[in-house]
C-alpha positions in Angstrom: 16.9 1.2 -8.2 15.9 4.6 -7.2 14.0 6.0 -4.6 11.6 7.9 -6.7 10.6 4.6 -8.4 8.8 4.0 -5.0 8.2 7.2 -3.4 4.9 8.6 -5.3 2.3 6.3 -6.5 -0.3 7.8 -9.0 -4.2 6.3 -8.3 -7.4 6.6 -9.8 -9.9 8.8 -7.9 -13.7 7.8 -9.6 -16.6 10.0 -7.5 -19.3 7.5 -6.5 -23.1 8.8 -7.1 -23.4 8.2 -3.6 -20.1 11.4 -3.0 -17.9 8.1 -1.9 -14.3 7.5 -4.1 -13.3 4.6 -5.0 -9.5 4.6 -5.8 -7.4 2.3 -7.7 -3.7 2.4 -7.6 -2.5 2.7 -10.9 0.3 -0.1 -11.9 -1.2 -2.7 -8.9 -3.9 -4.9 -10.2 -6.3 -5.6 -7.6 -5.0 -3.0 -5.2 -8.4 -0.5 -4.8 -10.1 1.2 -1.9 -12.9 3.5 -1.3 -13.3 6.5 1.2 -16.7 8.3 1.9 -14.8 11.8 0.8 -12.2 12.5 -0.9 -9.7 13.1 2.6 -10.6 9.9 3.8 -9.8 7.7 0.5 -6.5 9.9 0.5 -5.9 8.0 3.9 -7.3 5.1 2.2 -5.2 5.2 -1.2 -1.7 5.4 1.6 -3.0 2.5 3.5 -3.7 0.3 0.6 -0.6 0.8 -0.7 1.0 -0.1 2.6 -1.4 -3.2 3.0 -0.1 -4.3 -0.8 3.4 -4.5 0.2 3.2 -5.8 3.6 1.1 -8.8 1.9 4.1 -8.8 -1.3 7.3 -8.0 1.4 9.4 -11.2 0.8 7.3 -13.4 -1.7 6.8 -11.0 -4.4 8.7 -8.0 -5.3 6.8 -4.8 -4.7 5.7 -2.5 -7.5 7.4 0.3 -8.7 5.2 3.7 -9.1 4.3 3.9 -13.4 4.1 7.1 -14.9 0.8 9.3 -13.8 -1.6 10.2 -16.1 -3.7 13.4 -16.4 -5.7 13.5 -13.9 -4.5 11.1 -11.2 -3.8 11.4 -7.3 -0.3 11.1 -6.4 0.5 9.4 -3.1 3.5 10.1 -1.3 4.7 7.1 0.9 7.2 9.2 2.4 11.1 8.4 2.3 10.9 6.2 5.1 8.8 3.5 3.4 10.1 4.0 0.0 13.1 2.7 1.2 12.2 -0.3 2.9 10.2 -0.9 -0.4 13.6 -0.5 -2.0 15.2 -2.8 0.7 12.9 -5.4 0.5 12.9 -6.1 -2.9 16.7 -6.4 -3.6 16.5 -8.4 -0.4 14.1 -10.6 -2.5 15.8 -10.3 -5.6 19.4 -11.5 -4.0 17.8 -14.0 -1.9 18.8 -12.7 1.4 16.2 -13.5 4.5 15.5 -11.8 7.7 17.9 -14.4 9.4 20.7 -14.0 6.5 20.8 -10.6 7.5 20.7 -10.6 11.1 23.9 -13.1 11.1 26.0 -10.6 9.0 25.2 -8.0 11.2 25.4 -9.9 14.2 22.1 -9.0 15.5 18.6 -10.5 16.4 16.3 -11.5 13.6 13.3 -9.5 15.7 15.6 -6.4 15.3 16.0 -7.0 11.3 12.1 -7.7 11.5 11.3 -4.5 13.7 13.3 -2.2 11.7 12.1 -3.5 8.2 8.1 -3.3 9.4 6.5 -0.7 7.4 4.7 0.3 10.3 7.9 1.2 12.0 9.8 4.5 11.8 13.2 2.9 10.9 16.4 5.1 11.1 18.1 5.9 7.4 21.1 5.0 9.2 19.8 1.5 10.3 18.6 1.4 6.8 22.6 2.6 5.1 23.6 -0.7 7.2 21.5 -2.6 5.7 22.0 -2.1 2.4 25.7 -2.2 2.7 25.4 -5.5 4.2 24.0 -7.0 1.5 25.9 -5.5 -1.0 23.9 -2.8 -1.8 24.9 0.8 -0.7 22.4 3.1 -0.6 22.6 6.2 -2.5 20.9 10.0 -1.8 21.8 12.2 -4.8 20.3 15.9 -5.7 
C-alpha cells in the first residue's frame, strides 16, 4: 500500500447551465456533489470524499485514487487523511478493531477512536505506532 494510492483523487467537474458543478469522484460509484462555482465544489469534491470514507471506515475498505484522465480535478486529501485511509483499511483487511488496538497499546479505545477520526489532526508519530502495532510499519520514501 502506498500513500499516493490515497493521497490525490481525480473527479469529474460537469458546468451546470445554471454556472453550478456537479462533481463526481472518479473510481467511487455514487460518490458526487455539486457547488454553485467552481471554488465551492472544490470544497465540495474534499468533503465528499471525506464523507465517503467516514461512512466506508471499518465496514468496507476505502477506495484507492484510479488513474486521472484528461481533463479531471485532482483532490488532494492531504497526508494526514491519506494515511488514516491507509490505516483503516489494513485495519479492515487484518481484522483488527478500535478495541484490538487500544489493548496492544495499552490505551483507551476513545484515544484509538480520537486519533483515527478524519476530522482530527492526528500526529504521524501516533500514526508510526499504530501501524507498527499491528504489524504494519509505515513507510516515507523519496
Amino acid at each position: 500500500m502506498n500513500i499516493k494510492d490515497f493521497l490525490i483523487y481525480p473527479a469529474i467537474f460537469t458546468l451546470n447551465n445554471d454556472g453550478s458543478f456537479t462533481v463526481a469522484i472518479r473510481g467511487w460509484d455514487d460518490c458526487v456533489t455539486e457547488g454553485k462555482t467552481y471554488d465551492e465544489a472544490l470544497v465540495m469534491a474534499r468533503s465528499v470524499i471525506y464523507d465517503m470514507a467516514e461512512c466506508l471506515a471499518g465496514k468496507e475498505l476505502i477506495p484507492q485514487a484510479v488513474q486521472a484522465q484528461k481533463g479531471d480535478v485532482l483532490i488532494d486529501v492531504g497526508y494526514d487523511l491519506a494515511i488514516k485511509f491507509m490505516l483503516r483499511n489494513v485495519m479492515l483487511s487484518d481484522r483488527w478493531r478500535i478495541t484490538d488496538l487500544a489493548k496492544k497499546l495499552g490505551v483507551t479505545k476513545q484515544k484509538i477512536a480520537r486519533n483515527l477520526d478524519f476530522s482530527h489532526a492526528t500526529k504521524l508519530d501516533i500514526l508510526r505506532q499504530f501501524f507498527d502495532a499491528i504489524g504494519h510499519p509505515l513507510n516515507i520514501t523519496c
